[in-house]
C-alpha positions as CSV (number, residue, x, y, z in Angstrom):
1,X,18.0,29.0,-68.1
2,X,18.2,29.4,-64.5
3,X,15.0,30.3,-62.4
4,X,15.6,33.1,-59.5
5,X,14.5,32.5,-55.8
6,X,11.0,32.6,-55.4
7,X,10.4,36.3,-53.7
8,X,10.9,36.6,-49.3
9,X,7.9,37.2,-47.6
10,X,7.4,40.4,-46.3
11,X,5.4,40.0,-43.3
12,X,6.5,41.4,-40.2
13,X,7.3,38.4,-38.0
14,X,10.0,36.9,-40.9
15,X,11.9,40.7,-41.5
16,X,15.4,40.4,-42.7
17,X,17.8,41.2,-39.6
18,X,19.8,43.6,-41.7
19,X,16.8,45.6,-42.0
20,X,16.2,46.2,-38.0
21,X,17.9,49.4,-36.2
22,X,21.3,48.4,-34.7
23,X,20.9,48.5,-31.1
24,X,22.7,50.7,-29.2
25,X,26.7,49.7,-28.2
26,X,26.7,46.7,-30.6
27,X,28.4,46.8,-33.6
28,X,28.4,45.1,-37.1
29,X,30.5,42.1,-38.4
30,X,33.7,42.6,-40.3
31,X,33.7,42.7,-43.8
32,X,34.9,39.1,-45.1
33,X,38.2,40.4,-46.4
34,X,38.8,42.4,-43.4
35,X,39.9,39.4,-41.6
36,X,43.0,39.0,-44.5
37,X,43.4,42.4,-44.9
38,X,44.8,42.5,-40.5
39,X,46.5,39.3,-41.2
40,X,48.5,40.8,-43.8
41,X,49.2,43.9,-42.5
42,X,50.7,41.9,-39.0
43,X,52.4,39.6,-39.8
44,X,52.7,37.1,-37.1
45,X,55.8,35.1,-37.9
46,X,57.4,38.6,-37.8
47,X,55.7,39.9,-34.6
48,X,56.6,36.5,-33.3
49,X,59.7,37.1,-34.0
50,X,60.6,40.4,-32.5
51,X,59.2,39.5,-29.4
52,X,61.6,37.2,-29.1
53,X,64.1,39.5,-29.1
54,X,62.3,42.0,-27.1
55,X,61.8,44.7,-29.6
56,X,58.4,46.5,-30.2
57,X,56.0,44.3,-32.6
58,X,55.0,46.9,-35.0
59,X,58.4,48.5,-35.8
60,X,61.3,46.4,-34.4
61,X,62.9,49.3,-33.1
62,X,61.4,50.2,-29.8
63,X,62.2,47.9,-26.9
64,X,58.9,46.0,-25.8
65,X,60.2,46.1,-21.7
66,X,61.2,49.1,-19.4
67,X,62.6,46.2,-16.8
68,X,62.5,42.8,-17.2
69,X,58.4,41.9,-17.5
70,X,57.7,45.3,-17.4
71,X,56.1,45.9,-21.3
72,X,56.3,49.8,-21.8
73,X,53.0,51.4,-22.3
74,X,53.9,52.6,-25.7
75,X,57.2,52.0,-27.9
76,X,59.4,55.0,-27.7
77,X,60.6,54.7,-31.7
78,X,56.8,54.2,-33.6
79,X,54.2,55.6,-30.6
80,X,52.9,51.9,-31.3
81,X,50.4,51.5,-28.0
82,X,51.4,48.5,-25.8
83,X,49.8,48.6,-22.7
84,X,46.9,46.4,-24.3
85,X,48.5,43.1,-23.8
86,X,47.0,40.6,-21.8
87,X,50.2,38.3,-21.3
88,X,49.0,36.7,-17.6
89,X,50.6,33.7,-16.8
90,X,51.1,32.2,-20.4
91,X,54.9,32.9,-20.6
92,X,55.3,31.1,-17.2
93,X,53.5,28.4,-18.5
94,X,55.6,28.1,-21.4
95,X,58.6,28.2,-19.8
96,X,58.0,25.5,-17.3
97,X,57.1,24.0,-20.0
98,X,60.4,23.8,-22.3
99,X,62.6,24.0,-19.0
100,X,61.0,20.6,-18.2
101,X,61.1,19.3,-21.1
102,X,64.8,19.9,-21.6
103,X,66.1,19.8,-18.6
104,X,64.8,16.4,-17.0
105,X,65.8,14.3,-20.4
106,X,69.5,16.2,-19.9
107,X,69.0,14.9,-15.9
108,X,68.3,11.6,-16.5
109,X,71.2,11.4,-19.3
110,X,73.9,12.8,-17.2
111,X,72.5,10.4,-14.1
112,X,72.6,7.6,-16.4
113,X,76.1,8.6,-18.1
114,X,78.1,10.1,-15.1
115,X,76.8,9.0,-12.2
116,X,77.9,12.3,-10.1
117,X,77.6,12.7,-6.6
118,X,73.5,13.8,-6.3
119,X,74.2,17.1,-4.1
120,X,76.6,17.6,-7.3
121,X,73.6,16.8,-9.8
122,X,71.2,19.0,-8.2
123,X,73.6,22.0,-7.9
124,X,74.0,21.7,-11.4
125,X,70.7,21.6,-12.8
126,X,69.3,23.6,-10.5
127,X,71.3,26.4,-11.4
128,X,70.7,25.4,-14.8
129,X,66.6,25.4,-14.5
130,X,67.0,29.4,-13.3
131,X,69.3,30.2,-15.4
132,X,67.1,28.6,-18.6
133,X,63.9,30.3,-16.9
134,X,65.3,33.5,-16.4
135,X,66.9,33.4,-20.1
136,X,63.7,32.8,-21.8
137,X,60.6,34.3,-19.1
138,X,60.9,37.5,-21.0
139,X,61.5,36.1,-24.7
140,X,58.5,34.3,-24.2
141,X,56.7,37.2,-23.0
142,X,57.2,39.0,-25.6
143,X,56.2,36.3,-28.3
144,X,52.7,36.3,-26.4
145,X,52.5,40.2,-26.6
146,X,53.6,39.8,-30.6
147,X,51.1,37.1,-30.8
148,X,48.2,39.6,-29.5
149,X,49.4,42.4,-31.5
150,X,49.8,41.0,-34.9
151,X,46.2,39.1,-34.4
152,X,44.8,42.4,-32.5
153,X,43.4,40.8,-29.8
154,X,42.6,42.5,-26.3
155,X,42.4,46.1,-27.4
156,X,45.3,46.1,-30.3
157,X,43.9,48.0,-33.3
């Protein structure tokens, strides 16, 4: 046989928090499934993934950008709202990132294998640093903005 909790005290100075008025503008903690329930409904692999090809998070449909880093302020196919995204300077991060990381292994391999000329060397990789960065500055973008979506962050409900 189990014995229950001994009884909470009810003076004033130990109330239960629960029991207190909200204040005004704050507002209560999620439900423990609540937190599964937005993960499931967003999936992020998937958001993730049409980001990368520059189509809208929630439908796939819509394209994410009016230009090139321009995201639309709401998808045109599913009235999904956009304009929340809080991209910043992540997906330039990212992309000096990989660029570096690919392109100075490929340098120092074709140095090392070839031996070109160096004005030849740095034409050549320095056309092909742009041309990576410019390739994958909006992919990138839009994995961030399908990153924030599927895990709502910065206004995405």
């Amino acid at each position: 046989m189990t014995a229950s909790p001994p009884p909470r005290p009810t003076d004033t100075a130990t109330a239960d928090l629960h029991d207190l008025p909200q204040q005004e503008g704050t507002e209560e903690a999620p439900q423990a499934g609540a937190h599964r329930r937005s993960q499931a409904d967003r999936p992020t692999r998937q958001a993730i993934w049409r980001g990368w090809r520059r189509k809208c998070p929630s439908c796939g449909a819509g394209a994410l950008f009016s230009g090139y880093l321009k995201v639309r302020n709401t998808c045109a196919v599913c009235r999904e709202e956009l304009h929340h995204h809080r991209a910043d300077d992540g997906p330039a991060y990212l992309t000096i990132l990989i660029v570096g990381h690919v392109m100075a292994p490929a340098l120092l391999y074709a140095f090392v294998r070839w031996r070109p000329e160096p004005l030849v060397l740095f034409t050549i990789f320095a056309v092909g640093c742009v041309a990576l960065s410019l390739y994958l500055l909006p992919r990138l973008k839009g994995v961030v903005v399908g990153i924030q979506w599927s895990r709502r962050m910065h206004g995405f409900a």
